[in-house]
N, C-alpha and C positions, 0 to 999 in steps of 0.2 A: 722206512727203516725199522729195526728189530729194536727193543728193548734188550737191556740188559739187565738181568734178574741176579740179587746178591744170594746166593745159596751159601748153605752151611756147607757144601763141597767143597767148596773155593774157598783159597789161605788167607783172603782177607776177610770171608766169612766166617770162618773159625774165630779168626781173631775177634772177631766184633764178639762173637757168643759167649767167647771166654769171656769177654772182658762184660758183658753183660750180667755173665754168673758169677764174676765175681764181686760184682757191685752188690748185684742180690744178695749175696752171705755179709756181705762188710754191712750193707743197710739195716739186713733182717738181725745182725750183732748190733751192731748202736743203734738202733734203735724199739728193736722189740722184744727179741730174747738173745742171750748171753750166757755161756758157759763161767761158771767161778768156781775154783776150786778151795776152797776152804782151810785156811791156813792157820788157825788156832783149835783148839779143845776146849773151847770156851760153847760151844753148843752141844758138846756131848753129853748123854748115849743118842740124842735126835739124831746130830747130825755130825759125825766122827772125822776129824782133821785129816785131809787128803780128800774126800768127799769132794763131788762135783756137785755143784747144786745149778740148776737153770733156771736165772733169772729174767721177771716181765719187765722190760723199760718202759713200755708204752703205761705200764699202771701208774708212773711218776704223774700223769697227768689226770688220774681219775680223781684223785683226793685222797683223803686220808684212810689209812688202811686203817682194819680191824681188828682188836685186841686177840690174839694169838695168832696171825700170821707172821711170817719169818720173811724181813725186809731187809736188805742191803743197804747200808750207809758209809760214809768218808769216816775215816779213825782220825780224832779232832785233833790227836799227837800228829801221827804218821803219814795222812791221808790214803792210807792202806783200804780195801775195800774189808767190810766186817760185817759178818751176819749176825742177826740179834731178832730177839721176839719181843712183839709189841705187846706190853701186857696191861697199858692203860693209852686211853685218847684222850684228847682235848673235854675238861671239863670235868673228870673224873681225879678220887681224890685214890693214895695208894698209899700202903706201908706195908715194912715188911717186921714180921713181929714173930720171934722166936722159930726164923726158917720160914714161916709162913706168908705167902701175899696174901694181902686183904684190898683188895678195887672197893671203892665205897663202902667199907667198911665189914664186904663179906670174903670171907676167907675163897681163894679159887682152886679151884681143883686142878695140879699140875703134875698127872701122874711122867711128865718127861724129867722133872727135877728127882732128882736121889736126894732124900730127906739125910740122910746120912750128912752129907755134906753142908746141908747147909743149917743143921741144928746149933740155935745159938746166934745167930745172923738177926740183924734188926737195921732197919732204916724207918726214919721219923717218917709221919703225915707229910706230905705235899698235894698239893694240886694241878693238874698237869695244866698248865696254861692255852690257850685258842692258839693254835695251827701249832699243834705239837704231840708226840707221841712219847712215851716211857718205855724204854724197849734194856732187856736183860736178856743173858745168857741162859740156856737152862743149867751149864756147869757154874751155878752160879760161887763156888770157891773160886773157879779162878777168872771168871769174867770180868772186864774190863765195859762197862754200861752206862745205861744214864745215873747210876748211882756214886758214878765217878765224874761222868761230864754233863750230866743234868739232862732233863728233857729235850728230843730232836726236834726242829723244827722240819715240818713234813717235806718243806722244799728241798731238805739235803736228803734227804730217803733218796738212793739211787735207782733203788726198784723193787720187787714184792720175786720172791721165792715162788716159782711156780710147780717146780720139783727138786725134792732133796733126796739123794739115794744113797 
């Protein structure tokens, strides 16, 4: 007797294909990369409200990202998804002193912030606490950050920015 071989010719081989691709796109969105489209001005001139940015999920499990990557987190009001830059880790101490951050006490160089805006701005010393990041807008007028809701803990980071356009 002859086998019978499932080809993509055949309507229930189509079917299967589709439905294989489109597990592929739903898998490779939850769980690796993801289109988000950027719903506030809170990280502009970087990265301008309507902007689509593609984010890494798979990075949620590498560990704590690094002070200037642009990470996706939960908004602790809305649970709305919200990009922000990490500009201190775990361990490190930060303030913001007349517009300017200072990480361990040296001023950083942030040529995506407009000095305009944020001349006159001050937030006291902290210390970012073990498994936590400090993450701020660069439109920091009108961002809403950990200078409102305190340092993230790395477990709520939903994922790392892997392109902002």
């Amino acid at each position: 007797m002859g086998r019978r071989q499932l080809t993509t010719s055949t309507p229930v081989g189509i079917a299967v294909a589709v439905l294989l691709g489109v597990a592929a796109v739903l898998g490779l969105r939850l769980w690796v990369v993801e289109p988000l489209t950027v719903a506030s001005d809170s990280m502009a001139p970087t990265v301008a409200q309507g902007s689509t940015v593609l984010v890494g999920r798979w990075q949620q499990a590498a560990g704590s990202p690094d002070a200037g990557q642009l990470v996706v987190l939960r908004d602790p009001v809305d649970g709305r998804s919200m990009l922000k830059r990490v500009v201190a880790v775990a361990g490190q101490t930060l303030a913001i002193r007349d517009g300017v951050l200072y990480v361990d006490e040296v001023a950083v160089a942030e040529p995506y912030v407009d000095p305009r805006h944020v001349d006159g701005t001050f937030f006291g010393l902290m210390r970012v606490p073990a498994g936590h990041v400090f993450v701020l807008g660069d439109n920091r007028a009108v961002s809403i950050d950990s200078r409102d809701f305190g340092a993230v803990p790395v477990e709520e980071l939903t994922g790392l920015v892997l392109w902002a356009g």
